[in-house]
C-alpha positions as CSV (number, residue, x, y, z in Angstrom):
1,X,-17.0,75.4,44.5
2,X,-20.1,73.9,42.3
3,X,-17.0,73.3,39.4
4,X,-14.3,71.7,42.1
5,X,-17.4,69.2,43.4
6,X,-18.5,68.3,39.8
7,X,-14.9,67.6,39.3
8,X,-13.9,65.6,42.3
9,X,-17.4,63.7,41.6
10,X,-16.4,62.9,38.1
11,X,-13.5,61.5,39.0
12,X,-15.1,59.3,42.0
13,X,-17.7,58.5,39.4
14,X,-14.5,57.2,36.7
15,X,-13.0,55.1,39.5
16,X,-15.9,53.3,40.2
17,X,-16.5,52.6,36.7
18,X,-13.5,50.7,35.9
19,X,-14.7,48.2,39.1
20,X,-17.6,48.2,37.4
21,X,-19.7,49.7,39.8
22,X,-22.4,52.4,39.4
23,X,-22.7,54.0,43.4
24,X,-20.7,54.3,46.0
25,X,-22.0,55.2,49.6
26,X,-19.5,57.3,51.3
27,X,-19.7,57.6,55.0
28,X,-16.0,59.6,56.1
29,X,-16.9,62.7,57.4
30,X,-13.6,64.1,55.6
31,X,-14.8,61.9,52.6
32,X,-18.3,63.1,52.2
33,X,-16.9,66.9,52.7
34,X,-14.5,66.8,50.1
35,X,-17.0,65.4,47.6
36,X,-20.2,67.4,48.6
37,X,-18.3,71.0,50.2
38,X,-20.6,69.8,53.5
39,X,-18.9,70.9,56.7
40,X,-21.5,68.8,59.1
41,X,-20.8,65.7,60.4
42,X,-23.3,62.7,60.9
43,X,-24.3,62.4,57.1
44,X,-23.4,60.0,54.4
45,X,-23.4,60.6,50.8
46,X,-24.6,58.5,48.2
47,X,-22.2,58.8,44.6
48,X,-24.1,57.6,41.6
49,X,-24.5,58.3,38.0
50,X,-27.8,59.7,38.1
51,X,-25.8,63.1,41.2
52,X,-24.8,62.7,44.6
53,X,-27.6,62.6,47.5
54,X,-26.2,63.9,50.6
55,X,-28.5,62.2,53.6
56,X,-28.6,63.6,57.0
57,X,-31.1,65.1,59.6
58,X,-32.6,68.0,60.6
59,X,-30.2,69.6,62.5
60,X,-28.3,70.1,59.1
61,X,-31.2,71.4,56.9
62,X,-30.1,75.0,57.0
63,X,-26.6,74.2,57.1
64,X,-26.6,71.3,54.0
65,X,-28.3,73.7,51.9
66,X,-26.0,76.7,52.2
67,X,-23.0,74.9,51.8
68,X,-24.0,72.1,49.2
69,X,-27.0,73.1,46.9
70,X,-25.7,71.4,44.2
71,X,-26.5,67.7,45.8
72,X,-30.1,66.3,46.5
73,X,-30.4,65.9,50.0
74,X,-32.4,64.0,52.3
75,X,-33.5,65.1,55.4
76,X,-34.0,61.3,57.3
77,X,-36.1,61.2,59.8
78,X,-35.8,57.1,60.8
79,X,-32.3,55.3,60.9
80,X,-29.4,56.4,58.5
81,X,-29.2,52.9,56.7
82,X,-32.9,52.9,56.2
83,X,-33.0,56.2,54.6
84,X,-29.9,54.7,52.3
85,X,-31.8,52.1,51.4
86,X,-34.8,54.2,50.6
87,X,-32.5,56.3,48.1
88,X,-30.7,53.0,46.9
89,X,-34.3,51.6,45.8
90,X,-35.5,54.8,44.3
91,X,-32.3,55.1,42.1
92,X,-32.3,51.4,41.1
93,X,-28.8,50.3,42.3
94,X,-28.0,46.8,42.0
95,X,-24.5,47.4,43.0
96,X,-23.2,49.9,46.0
97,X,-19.2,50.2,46.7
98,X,-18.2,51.4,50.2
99,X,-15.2,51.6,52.3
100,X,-14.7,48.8,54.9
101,X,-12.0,51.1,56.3
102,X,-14.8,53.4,57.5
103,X,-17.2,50.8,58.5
104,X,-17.8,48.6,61.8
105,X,-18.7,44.9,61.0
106,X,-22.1,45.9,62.3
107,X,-22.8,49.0,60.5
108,X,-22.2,46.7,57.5
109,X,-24.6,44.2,58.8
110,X,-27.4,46.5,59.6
111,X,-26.6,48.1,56.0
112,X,-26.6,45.0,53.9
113,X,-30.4,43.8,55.5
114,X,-31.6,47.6,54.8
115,X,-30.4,47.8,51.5
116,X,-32.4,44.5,50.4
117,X,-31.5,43.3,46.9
118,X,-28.8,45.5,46.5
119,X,-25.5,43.9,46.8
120,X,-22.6,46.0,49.0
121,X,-19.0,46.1,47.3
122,X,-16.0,46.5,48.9
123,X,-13.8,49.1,47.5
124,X,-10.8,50.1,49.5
125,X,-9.9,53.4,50.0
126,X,-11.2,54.7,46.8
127,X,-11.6,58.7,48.1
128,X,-9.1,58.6,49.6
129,X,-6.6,58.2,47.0
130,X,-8.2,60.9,45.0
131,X,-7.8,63.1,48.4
132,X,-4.0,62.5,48.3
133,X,-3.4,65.5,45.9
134,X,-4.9,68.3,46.2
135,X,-5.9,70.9,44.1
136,X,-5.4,74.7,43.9
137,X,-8.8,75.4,46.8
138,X,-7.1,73.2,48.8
139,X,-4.0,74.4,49.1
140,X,-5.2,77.6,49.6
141,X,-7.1,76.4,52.5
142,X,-4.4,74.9,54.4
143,X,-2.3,77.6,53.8
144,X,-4.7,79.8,55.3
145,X,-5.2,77.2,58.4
146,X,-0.9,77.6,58.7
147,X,-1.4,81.2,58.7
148,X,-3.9,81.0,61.8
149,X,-1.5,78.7,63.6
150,X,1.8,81.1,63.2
151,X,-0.2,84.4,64.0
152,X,-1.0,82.2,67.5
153,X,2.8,81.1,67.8
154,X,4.2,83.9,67.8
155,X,1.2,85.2,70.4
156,X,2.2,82.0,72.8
157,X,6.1,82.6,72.4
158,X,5.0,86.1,74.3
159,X,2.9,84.6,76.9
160,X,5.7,81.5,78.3
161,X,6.8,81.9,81.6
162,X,8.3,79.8,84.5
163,X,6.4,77.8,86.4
164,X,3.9,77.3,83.6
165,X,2.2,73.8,83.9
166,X,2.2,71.6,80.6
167,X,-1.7,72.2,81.0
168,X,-1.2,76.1,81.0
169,X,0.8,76.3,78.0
170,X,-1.4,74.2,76.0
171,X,-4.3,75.8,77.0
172,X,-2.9,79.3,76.1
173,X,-1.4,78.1,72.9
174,X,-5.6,76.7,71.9
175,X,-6.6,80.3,73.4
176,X,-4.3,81.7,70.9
177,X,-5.6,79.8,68.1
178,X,-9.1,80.6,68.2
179,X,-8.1,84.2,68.6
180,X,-6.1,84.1,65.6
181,X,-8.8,82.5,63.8
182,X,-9.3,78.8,64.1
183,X,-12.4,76.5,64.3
184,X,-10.8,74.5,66.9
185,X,-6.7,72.9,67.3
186,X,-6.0,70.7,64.7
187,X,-6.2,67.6,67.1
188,X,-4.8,67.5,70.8
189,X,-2.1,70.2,71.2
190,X,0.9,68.2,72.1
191,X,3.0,70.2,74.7
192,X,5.7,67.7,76.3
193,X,8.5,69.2,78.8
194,X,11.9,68.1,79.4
195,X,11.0,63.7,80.0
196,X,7.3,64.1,78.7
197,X,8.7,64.6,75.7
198,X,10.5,61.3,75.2
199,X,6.9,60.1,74.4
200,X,6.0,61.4,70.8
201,X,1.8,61.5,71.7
202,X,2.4,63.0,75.2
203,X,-0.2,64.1,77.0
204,X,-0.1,68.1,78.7
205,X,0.0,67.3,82.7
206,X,1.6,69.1,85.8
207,X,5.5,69.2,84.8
208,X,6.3,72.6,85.2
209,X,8.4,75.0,83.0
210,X,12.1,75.6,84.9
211,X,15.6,77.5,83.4
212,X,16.9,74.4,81.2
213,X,13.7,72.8,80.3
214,X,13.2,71.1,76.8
215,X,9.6,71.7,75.6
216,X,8.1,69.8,72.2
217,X,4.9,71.7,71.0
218,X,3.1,70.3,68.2
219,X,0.1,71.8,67.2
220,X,-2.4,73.0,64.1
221,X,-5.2,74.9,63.1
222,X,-8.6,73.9,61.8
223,X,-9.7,76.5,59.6
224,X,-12.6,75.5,56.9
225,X,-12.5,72.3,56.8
226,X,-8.6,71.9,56.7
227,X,-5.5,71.8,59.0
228,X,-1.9,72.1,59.4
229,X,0.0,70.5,61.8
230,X,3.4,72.3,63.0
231,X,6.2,71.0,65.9
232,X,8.9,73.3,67.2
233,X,10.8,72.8,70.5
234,X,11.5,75.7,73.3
235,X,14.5,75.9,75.5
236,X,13.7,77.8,78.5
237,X,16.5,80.2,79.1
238,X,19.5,78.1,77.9
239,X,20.3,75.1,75.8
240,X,22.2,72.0,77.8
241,X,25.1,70.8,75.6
242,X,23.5,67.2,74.7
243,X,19.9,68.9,73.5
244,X,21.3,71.4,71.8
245,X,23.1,68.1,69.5
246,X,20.1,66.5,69.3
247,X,18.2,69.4,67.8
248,X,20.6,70.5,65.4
249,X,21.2,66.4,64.2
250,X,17.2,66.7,64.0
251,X,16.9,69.9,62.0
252,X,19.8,68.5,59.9
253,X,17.9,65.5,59.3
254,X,14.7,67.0,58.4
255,X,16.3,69.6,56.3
256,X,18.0,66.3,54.0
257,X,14.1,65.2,53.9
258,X,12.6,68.2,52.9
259,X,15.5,68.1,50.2
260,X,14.3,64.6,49.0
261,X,11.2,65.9,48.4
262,X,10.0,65.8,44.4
263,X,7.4,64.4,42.0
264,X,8.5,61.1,41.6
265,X,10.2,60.2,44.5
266,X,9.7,57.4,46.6
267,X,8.2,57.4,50.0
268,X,10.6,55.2,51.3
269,X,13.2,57.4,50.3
270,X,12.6,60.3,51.5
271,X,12.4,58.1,55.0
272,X,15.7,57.1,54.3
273,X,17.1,60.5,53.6
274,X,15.7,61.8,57.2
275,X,16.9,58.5,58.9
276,X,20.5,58.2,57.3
277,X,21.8,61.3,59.4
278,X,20.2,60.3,62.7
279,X,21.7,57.0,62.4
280,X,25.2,58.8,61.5
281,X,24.9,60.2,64.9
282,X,24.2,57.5,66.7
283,X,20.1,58.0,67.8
284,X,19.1,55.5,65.1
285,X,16.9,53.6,67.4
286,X,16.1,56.9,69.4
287,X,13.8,58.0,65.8
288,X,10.7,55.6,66.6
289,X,8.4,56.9,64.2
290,X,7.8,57.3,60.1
291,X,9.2,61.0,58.6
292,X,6.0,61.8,57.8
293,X,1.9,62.0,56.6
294,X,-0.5,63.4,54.3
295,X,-2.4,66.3,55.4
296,X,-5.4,68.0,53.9
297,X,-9.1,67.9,55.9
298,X,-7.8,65.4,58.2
299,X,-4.7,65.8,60.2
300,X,-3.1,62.1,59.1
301,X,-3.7,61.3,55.7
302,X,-2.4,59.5,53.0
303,X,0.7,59.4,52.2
304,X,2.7,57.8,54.8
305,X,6.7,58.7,54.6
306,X,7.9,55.0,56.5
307,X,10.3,52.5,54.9
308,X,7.2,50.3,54.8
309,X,6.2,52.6,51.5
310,X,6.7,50.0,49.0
311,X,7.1,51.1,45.8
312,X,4.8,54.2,46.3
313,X,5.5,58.0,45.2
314,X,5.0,61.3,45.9
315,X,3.1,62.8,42.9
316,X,2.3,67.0,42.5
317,X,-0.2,68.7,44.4
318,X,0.5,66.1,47.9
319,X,1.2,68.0,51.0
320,X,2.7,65.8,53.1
321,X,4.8,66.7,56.8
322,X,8.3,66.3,57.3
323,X,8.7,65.2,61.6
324,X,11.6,63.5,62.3
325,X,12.4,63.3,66.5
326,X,14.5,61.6,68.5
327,X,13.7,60.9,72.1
328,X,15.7,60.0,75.4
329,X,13.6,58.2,77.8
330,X,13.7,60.0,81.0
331,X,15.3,63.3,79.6
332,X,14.1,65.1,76.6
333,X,12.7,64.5,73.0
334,X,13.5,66.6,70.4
335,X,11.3,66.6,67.1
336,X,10.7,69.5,64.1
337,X,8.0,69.4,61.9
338,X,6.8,71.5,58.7
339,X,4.4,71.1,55.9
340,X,5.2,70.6,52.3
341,X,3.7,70.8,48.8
342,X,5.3,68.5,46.1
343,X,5.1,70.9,43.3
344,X,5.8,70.4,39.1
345,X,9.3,70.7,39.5
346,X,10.1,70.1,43.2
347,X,8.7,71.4,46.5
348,X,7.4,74.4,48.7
349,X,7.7,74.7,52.5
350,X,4.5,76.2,53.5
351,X,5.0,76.5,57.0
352,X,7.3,79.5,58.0
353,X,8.1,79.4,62.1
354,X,11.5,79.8,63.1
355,X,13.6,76.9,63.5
356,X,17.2,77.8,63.9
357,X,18.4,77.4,66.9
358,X,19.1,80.5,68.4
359,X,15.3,81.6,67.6
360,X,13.9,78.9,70.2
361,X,15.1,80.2,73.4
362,X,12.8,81.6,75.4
């Protein structure tokens, strides 16, 4: 892990030189982990040439130095910008790049006034960028967070019964993931039935599981520091005639995505790939959402899959999601997500649930 940080921190370190800059203070949680191997929260990280000084408090002492000897660290025991500013004086910065994207107006405020004569930079999602792909640790990480959040599927698919609440099933299926092996869900298990589901974010509530219900599950795992995130949809007991369309024009669709998928490809295309055979079957303006994210220690990350790319492409070592849905206000939604590397010559579906049809009946 010592190598990896020194790596990632190099890298930081060569991004900020070409802004001319000499320090960056980093204050994403998912930001300051990647670049330190910290798994606390509540802690900034100060990048200059002269190492990386990892500030937080005392409830992290143990904790910051097991997982992160190779940074200085200091233990504050006053407010977090006036311990920056303490290290900022000590190392001599004139200059210190942050991300406005992770800052409130007034967080910069108080942080300009304690850092004195030193002069705050804007630089715009630096980290994250380097975050985008990921290397060999990584990977290996989130496949090991997909592995947790199969082992719980396929303990869930056992436990569904009739009459289940929304509530109930999303509750088992988080029961099921810490058993398996999770920290915690990836976010907010998603479990929609039947017109719940024609909102993509839905919240679990009372609806009830009947013969003929439609259910949209989308879930993850959090397992050292990274996730997965997966969506499959149940049928309880049968399949109606119009869902079973709109899942197999869905799994269609995301199937030509998955297919678009290659170093070098744009972001908008693989979109486009996904949305073209909707559209053929009519639910063009039934997919209200982009085909898909970046994933790695946060759930959404850069890349986004939209047409609203630009001229941007996938590049080896991204692991990005292809989701695309449709949804029927009052009836159903239907949407199928996996997880994908962009490899050297092409791509690898890490995720490995069933997804044919016939499999989702339960």
């Amino acid at each position: 892990m010592r190598t990896i940080v020194r790596d990632r921190l190099k890298r930081l370190r060569e991004r900020l030189a070409e802004r001319r800059l000499r320090a960056m203070l980093v204050t994403r949680t998912a930001d300051v982990g990647y670049l330190s191997g910290f798994m606390g929260d509540d802690s900034w990280l100060l990048v200059a040439e002269s190492g990386a000084t990892l500030i937080t408090d005392s409830r992290f002492t143990v904790q910051a130095a097991r997982e992160c000897p190779w940074v200085a660290r200091v233990i504050r025991r006053g407010s977090m910008v006036d311990a920056v500013g303490d290290v900022v004086r000590r190392k001599r910065v004139r200059r210190v790049g942050f991300d406005p994207t992770s800052m409130t107006v007034a967080g910069r405020s108080d942080l300009a006034r304690a850092l004195g004569k030193a002069r705050l930079v804007a630089v715009r999602d630096v980290v994250s960028t380097l975050r985008m792909r990921k290397d060999a640790l990584e990977v290996r990480a989130i496949r090991k967070a997909i592995r947790v959040a199969e082992e719980a599927w396929a303990g869930f698919r056992r436990a569904v019964r009739l009459g289940m609440t929304e509530r109930r099933l999303a509750a088992e299926l988080d029961h099921r993931l810490r058993l398996a092996g999770a920290d915690a869900p990836a976010f907010d298990t998603i479990l929609a039935i039947d017109a719940s589901g024609a909102m993509p974010h839905a919240r679990p509530g009372d609806r009830r599981l009947h013969r003929g219900s439609v259910v949209v599950v989308d879930f993850g795992a959090r397992v050292g520091g990274y996730v997965c995130d997966l969506t499959r949809v149940l049928f309880a007991g049968r399949i109606r005639p119009h869902a079973r369309r709109a899942y197999e024009t869905v799994l269609e669709a995301q199937s030509a995505g998955i297919a678009a998928v290659r170093p070098g490809a744009l972001l908008k295309d693989v979109d486009a790939a996904v949305r073209r055979v909707i559209t053929a079957a009519g639910w063009g303006r039934h997919f209200q959402h982009a085909t898909g994210h970046g994933l790695g220690r946060e759930v959404h990350e850069a890349p986004g899959l939209s047409a609203r790319a630009g001229k941007q492409r996938l590049e080896e070592g991204m692991v990005v999601t292809i989701e695309p849905g449709v949804y029927f206000e009052g009836r159903f939604g239907i949407r199928i997500e996996d997880d994908v590397l962009v490899t050297r010559t092409g791509r690898r579906v890490l995720t490995g649930v069933e997804k044919d049809i016939g499999a989702m009946v339960v």
